[in-house]
N, CA, C and O atoms as a CHARMM CRD file, in Angstrom:
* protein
*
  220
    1    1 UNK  N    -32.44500-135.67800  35.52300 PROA 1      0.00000
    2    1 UNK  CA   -32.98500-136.18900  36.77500 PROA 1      0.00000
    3    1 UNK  C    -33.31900-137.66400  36.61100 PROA 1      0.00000
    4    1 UNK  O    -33.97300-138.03300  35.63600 PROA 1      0.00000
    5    2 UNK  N    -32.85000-138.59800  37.62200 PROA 2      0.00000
    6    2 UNK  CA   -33.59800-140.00100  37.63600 PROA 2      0.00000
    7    2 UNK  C    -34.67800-140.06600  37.94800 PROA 2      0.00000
    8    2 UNK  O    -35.29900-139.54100  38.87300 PROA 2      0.00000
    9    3 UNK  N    -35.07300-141.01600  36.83500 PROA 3      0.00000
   10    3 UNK  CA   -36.69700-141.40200  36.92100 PROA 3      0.00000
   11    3 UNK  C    -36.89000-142.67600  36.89000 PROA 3      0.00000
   12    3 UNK  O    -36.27700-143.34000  36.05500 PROA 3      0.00000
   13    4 UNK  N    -38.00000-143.44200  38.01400 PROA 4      0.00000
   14    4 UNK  CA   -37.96500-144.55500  38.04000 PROA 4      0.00000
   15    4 UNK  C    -38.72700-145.28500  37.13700 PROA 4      0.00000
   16    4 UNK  O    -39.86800-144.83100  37.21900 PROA 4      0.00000
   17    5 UNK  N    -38.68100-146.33900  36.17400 PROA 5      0.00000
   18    5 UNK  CA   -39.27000-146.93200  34.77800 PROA 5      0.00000
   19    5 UNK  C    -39.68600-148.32300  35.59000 PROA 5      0.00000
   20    5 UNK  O    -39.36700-148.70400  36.71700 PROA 5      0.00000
   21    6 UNK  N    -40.49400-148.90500  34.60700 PROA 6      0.00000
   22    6 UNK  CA   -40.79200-150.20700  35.08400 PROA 6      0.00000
   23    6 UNK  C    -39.62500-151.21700  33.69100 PROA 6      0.00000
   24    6 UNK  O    -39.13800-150.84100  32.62500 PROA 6      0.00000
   25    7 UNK  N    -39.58600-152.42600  34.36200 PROA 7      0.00000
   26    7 UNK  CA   -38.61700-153.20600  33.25200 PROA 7      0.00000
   27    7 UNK  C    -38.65200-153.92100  32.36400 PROA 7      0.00000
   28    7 UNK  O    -39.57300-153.67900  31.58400 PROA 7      0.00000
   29    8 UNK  N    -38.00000-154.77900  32.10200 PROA 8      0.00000
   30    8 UNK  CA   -37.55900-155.81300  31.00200 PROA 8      0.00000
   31    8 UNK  C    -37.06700-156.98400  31.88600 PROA 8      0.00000
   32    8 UNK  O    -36.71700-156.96100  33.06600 PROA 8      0.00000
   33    9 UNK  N    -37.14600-158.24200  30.81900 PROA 9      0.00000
   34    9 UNK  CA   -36.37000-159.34000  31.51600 PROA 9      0.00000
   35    9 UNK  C    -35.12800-159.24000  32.13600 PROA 9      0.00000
   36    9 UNK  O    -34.32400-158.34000  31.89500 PROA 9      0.00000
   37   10 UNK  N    -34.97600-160.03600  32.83300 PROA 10     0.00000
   38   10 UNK  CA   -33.82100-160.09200  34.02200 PROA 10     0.00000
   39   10 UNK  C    -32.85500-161.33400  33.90200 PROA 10     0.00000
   40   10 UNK  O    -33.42000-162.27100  33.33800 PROA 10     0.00000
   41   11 UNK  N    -31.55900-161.59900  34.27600 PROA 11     0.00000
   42   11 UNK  CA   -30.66200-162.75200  34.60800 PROA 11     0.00000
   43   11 UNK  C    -30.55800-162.02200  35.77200 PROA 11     0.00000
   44   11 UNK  O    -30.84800-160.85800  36.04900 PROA 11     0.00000
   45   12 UNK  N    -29.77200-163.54200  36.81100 PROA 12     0.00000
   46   12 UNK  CA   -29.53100-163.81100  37.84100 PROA 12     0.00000
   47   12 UNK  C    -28.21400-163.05500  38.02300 PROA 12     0.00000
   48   12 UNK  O    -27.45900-163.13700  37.05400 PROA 12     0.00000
   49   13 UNK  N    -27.76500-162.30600  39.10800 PROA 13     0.00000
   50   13 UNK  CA   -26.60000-162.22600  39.14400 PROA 13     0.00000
   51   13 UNK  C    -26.82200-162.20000  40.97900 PROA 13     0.00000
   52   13 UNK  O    -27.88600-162.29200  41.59000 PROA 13     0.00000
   53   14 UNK  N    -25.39700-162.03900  41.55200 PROA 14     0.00000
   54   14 UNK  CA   -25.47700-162.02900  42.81100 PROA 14     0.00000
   55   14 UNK  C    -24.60100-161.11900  43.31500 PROA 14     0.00000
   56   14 UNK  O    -23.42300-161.42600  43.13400 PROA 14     0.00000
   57   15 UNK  N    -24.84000-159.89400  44.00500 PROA 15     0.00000
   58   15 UNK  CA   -23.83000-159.02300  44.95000 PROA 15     0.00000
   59   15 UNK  C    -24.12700-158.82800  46.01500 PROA 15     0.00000
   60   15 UNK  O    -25.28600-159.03000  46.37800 PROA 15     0.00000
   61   16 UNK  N    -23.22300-158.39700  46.81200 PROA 16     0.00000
   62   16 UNK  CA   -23.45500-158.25300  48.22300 PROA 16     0.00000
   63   16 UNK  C    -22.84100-156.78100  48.52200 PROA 16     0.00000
   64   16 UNK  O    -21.78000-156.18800  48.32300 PROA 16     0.00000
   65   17 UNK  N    -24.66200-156.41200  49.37200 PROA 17     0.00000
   66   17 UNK  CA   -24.48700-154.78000  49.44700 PROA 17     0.00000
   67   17 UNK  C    -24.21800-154.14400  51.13200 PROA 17     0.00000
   68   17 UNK  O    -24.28100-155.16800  51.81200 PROA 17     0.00000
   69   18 UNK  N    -24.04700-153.37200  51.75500 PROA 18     0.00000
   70   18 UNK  CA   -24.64400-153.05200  52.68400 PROA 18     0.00000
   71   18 UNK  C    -25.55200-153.50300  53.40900 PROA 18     0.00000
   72   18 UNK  O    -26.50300-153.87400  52.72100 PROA 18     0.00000
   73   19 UNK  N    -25.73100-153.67300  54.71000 PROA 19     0.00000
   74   19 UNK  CA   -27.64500-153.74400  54.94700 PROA 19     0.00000
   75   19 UNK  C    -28.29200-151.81900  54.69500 PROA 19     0.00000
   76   19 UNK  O    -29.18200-151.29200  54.02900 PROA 19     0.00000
   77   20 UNK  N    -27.38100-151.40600  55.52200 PROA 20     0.00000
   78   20 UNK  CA   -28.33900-150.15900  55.25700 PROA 20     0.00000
   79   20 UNK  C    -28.09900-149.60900  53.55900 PROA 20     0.00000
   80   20 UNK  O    -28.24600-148.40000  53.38000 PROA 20     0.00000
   81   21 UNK  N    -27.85500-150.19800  52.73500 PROA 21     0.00000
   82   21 UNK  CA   -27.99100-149.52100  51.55900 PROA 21     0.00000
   83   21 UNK  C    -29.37200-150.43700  50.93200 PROA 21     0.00000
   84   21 UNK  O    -30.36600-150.05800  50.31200 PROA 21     0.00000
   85   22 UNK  N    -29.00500-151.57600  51.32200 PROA 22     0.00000
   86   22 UNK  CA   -30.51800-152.53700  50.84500 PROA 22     0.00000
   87   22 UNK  C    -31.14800-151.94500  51.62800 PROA 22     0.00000
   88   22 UNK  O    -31.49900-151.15700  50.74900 PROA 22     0.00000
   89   23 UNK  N    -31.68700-151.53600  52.57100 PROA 23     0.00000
   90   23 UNK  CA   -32.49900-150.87100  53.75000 PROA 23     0.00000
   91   23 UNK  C    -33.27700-149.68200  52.64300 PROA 23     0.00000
   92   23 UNK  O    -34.33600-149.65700  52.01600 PROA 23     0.00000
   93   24 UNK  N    -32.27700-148.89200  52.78700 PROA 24     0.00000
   94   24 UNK  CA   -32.81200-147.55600  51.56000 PROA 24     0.00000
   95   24 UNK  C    -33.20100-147.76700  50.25400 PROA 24     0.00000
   96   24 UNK  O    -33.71200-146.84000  49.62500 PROA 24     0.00000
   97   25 UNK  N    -33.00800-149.00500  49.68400 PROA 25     0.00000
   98   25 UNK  CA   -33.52000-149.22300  48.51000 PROA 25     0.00000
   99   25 UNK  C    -34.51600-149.79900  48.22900 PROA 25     0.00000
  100   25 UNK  O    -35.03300-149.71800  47.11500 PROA 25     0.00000
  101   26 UNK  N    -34.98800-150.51100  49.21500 PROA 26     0.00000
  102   26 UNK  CA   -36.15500-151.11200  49.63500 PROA 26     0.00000
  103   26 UNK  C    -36.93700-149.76400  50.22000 PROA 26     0.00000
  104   26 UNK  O    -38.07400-149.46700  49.85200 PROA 26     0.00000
  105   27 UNK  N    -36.53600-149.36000  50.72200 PROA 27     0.00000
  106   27 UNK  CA   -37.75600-148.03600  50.83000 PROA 27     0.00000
  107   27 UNK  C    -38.04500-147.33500  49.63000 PROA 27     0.00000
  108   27 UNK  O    -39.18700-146.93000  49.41500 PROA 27     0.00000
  109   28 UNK  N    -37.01900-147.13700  48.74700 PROA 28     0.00000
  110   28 UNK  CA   -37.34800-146.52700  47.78600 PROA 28     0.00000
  111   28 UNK  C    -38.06900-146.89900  46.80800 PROA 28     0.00000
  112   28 UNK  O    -38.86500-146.24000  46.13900 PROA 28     0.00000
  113   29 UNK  N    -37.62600-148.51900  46.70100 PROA 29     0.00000
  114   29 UNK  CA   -38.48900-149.21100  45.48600 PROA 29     0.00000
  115   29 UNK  C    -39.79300-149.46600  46.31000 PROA 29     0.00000
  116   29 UNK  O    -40.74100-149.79400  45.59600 PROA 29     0.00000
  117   30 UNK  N    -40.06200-149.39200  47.64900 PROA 30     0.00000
  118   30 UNK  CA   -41.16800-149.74400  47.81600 PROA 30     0.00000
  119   30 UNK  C    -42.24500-148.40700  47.57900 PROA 30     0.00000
  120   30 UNK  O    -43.43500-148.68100  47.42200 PROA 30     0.00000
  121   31 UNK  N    -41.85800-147.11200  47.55800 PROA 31     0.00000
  122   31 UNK  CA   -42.27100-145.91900  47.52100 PROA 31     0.00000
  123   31 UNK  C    -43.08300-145.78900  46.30000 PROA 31     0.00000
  124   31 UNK  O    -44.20400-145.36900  46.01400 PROA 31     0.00000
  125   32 UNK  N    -41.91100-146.40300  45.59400 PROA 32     0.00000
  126   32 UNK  CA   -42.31000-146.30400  43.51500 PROA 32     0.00000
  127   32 UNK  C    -42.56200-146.77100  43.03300 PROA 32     0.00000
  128   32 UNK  O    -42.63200-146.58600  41.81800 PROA 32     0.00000
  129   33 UNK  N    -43.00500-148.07300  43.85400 PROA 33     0.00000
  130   33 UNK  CA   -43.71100-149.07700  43.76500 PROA 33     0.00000
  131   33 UNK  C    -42.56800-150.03300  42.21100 PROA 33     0.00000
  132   33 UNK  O    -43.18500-150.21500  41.16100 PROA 33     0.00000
  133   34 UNK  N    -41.87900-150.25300  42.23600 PROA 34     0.00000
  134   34 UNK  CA   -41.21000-150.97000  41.75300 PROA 34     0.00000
  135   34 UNK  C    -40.29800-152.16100  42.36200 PROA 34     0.00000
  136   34 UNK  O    -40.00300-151.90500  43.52900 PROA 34     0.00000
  137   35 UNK  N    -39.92000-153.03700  42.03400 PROA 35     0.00000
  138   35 UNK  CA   -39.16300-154.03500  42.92600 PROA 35     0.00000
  139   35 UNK  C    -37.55000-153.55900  42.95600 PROA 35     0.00000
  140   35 UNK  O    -37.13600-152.68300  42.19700 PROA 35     0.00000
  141   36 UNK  N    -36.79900-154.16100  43.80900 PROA 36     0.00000
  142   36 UNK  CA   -35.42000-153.49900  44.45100 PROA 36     0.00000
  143   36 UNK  C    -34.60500-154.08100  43.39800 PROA 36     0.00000
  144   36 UNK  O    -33.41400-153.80900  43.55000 PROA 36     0.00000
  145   37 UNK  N    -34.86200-154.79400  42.38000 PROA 37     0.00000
  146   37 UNK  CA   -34.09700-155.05700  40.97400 PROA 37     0.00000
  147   37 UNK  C    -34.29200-154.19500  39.88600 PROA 37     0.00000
  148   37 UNK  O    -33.55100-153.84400  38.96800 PROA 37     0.00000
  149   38 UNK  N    -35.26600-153.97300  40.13900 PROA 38     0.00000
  150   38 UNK  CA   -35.77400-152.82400  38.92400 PROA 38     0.00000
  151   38 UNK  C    -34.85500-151.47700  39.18000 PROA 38     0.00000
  152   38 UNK  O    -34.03500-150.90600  38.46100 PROA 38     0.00000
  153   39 UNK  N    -35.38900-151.18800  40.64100 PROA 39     0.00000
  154   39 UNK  CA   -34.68800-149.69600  41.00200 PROA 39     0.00000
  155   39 UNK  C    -33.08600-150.05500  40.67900 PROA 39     0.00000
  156   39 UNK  O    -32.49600-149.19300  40.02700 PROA 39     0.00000
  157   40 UNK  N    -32.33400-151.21700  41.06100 PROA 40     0.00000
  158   40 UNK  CA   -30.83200-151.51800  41.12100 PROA 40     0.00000
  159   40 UNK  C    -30.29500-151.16400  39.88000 PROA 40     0.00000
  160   40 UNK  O    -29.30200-150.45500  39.71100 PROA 40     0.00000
  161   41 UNK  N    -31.12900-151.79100  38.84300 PROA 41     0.00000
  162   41 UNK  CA   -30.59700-152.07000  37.83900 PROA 41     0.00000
  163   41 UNK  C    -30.57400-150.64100  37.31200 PROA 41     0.00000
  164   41 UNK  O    -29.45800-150.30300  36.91800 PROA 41     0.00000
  165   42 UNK  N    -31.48200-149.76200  37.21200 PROA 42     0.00000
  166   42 UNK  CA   -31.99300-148.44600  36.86100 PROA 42     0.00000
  167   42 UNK  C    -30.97300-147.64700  37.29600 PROA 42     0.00000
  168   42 UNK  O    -30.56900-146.74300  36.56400 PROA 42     0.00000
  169   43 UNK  N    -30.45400-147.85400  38.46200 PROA 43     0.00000
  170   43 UNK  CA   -29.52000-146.99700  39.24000 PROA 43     0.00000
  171   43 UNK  C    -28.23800-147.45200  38.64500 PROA 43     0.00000
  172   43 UNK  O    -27.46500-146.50000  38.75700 PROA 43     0.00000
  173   44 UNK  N    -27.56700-148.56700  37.99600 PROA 44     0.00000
  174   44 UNK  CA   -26.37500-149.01500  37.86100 PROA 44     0.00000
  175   44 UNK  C    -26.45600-148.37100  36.30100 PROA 44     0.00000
  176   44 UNK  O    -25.43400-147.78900  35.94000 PROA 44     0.00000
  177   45 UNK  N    -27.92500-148.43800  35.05000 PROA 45     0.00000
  178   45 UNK  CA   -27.96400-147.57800  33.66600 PROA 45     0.00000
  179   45 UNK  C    -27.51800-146.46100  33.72400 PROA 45     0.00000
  180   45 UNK  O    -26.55800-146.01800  33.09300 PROA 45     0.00000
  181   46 UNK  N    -28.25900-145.86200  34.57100 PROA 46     0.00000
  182   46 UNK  CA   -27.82600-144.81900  34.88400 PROA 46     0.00000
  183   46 UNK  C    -26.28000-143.86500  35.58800 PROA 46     0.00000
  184   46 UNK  O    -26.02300-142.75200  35.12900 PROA 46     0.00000
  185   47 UNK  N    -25.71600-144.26600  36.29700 PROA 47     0.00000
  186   47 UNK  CA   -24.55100-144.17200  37.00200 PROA 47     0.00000
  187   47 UNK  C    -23.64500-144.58100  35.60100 PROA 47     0.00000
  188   47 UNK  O    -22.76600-143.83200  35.17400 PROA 47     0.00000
  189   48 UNK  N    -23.93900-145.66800  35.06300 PROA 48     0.00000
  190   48 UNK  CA   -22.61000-145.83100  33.44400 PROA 48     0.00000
  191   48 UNK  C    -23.20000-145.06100  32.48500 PROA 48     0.00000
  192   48 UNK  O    -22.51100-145.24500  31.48200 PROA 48     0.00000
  193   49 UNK  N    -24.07400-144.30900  32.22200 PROA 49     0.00000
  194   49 UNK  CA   -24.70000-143.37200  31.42600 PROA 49     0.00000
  195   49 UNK  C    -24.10300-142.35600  32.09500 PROA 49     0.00000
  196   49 UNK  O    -23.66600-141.87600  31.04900 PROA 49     0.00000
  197   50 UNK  N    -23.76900-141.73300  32.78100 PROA 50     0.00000
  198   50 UNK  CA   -23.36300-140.65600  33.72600 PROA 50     0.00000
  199   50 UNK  C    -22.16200-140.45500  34.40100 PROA 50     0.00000
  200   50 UNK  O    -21.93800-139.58000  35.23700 PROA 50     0.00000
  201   51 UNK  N    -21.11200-141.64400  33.83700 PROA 51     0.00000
  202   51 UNK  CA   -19.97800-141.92500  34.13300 PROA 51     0.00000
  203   51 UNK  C    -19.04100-140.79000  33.26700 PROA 51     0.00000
  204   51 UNK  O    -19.12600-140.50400  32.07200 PROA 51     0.00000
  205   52 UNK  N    -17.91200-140.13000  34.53400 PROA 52     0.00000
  206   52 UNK  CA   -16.62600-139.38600  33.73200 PROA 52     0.00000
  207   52 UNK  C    -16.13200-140.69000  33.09300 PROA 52     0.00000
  208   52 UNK  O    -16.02700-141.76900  33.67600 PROA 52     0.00000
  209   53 UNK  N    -15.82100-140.41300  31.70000 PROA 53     0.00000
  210   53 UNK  CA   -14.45200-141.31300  31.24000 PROA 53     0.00000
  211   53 UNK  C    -13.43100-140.88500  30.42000 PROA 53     0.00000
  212   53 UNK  O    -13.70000-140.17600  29.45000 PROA 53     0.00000
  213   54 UNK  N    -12.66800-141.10500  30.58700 PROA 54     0.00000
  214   54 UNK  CA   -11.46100-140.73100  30.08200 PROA 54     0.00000
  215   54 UNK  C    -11.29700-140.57100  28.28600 PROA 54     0.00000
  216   54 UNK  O    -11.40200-141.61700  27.64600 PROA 54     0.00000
  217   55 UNK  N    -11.10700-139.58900  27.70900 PROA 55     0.00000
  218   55 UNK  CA   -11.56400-139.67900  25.91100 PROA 55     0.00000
  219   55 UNK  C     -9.94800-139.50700  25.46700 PROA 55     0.00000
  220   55 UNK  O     -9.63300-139.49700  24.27700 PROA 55     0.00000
């Protein structure tokens, strides 16, 4: 199950999402009281931790 952590230092990067997916992530990080980089980044560890790959 994902669990939301607090973080570590950060670099800059820049993507461009949805509005309604920033919409929902901002609710979420605001829920868990974490910022919408924290949750992003958490969600992208996770998703390549959890990735099918080919062996």
């Amino acid at each position: 199950m994902f669990e939301v952590k607090q973080t570590e230092e950060m670099l800059n990067k820049t993507f461009r999402l949805p509005a309604s997916l920033l919409d929902e992530l901002a609710r979420i990080a605001e829920h868990e009281k974490v910022s919408v980089n924290n949750l992003v980044r958490q969600c992208c560890e996770y998703a390549l931790s959890n990735m099918k790959t080919e062996k």
